[in-house]
NUKOL-974267 format. One record per residue: x, y, z of N, C-alpha, C in turn. Coordinates in steps of 0.05 Angstrom, whole numbers, plus 5000, padded with zeros to 4 digits. Example, Ala and Ser with C-alpha at 12.3 -4.5 7.8 and 13.67 -1.06 7.14 Angstrom:
2
526448865156524649105156526449345156;525749555142527349795143525850015157;
END
This chain:
143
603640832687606140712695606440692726;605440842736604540852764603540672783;602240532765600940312776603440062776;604340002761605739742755609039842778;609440082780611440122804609439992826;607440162834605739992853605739802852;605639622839604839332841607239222844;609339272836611839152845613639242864;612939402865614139522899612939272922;609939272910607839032932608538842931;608738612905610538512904613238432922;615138612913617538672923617538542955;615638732973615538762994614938513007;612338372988612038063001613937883001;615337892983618037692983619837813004;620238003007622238123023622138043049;619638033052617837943087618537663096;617837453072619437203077621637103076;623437263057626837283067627837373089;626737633094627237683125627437513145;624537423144623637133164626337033171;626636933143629036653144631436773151;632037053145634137183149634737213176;632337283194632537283221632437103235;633336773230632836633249634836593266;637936753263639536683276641036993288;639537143287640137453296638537683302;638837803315637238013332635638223313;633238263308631838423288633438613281;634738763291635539093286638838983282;639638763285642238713276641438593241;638938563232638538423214637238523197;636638753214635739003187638939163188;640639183199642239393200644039193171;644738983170645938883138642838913124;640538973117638739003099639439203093;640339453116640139703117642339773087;645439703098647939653076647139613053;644639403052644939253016643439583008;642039623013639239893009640940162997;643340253021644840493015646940352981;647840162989649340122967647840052944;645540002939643739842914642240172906;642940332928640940592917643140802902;646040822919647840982906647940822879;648040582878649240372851646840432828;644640472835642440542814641840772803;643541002831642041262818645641322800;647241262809649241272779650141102765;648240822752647740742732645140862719;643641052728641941082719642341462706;644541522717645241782714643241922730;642941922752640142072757641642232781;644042152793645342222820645742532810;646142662791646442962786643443192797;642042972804639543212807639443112834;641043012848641943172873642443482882;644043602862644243872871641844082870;639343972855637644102856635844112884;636744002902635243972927636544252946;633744332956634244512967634844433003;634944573017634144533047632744373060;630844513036627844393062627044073040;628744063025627843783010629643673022;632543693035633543473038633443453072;631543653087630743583115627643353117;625943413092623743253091625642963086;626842993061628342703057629342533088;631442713097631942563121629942493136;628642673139626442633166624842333153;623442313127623142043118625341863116;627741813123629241693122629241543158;629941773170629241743200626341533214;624441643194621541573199622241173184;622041233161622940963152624040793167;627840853187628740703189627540593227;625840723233624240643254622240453250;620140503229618040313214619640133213;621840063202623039793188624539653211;625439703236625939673252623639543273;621939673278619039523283618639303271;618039303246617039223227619338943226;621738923230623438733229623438523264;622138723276621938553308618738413305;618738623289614838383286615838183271;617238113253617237953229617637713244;621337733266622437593275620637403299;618237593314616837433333614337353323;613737473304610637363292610737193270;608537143257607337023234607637213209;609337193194608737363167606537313155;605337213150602437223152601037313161;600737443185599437533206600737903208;604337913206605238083205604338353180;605438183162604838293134602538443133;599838363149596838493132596938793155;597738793181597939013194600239243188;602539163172604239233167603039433138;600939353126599539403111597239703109;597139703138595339853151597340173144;598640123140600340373137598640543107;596940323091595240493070593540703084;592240593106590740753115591841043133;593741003140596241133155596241393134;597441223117598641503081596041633081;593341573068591441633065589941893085;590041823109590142043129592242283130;594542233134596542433136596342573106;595642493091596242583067593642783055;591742673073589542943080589743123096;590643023114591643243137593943403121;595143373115597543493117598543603086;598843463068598543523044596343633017;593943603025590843683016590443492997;591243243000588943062981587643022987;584142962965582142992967582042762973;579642723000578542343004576042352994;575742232976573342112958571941862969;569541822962568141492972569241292977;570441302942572141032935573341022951;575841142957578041252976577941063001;575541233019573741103046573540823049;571740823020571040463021573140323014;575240313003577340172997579140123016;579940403034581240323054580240263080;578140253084575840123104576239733105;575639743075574939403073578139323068;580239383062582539383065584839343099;583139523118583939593140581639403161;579739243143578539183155579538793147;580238773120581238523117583538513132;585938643141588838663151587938553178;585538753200585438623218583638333221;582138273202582037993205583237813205;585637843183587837663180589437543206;590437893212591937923239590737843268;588237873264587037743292585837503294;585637363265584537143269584537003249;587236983236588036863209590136573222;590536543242592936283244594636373234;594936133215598436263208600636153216;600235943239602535883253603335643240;605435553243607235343244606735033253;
END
């Protein structure tokens, strides 16, 4: 099941990249993530109590809801970036570096959490990190 969240999260994200675009053509990136920001808090309270799930809030301790923020913090910097690239670049061009963040997870997540990096692992996010910057350095893309 894991997979098919993956895949539509990916999904998700590509469409999201080209609405943005269009979203930003008449306002300042970080004014134009800050209403993305609104739909996000209200579509997340709205899901986790239609979904009954907002009760296992109280099970968070301290240090879960300082990691939470701190990914919240971290997030709303990425997306902020990530919304000034959109607005001056090529989503096309944007999108495959924006991408690079697989290779990003994949590291920290050895460092820091002890997942094992396997071959596959290597080679996947090699030729992955290696298609992103082709795209990005020499894909066009323009208008």
């Amino acid at each position: 099941m894991w997979i098919l969240f993956a895949l539509m999260s990916a999904l998700m994200a590509g469409v999201s990249a080209v609405v943005a675009k269009v979203g930003l053509k008449n306002v300042d990136s970080s004014a134009g993530f800050a209403v993305q920001a609104v739909v996000i808090v209200v579509l997340a309270w709205l899901y986790t109590s239609v979904t009954g799930t907002s009760h296992t809030l109280a099970r968070l301790e301290a240090r879960d809801w300082g990691f939470l923020a701190l990914s919240g913090l971290i997030s709303t910097i990425a997306y902020l970036f990530y919304f000034a690239a959109v607005k001056a670049g090529n989503v096309s061009r944007v999108a495959p570096l924006d991408s690079l963040s697989l290779v990003f997870s994949i590291v920290f997540a050895v460092l820091f959490i002890a997942e094992k990096l396997t071959p596959p692992v290597v080679l996947g996010a090699s030729l992955m990190a290696g298609g992103a910057l082709i795209i990005a350095l020499f894909g066009g893309g323009g208008k």
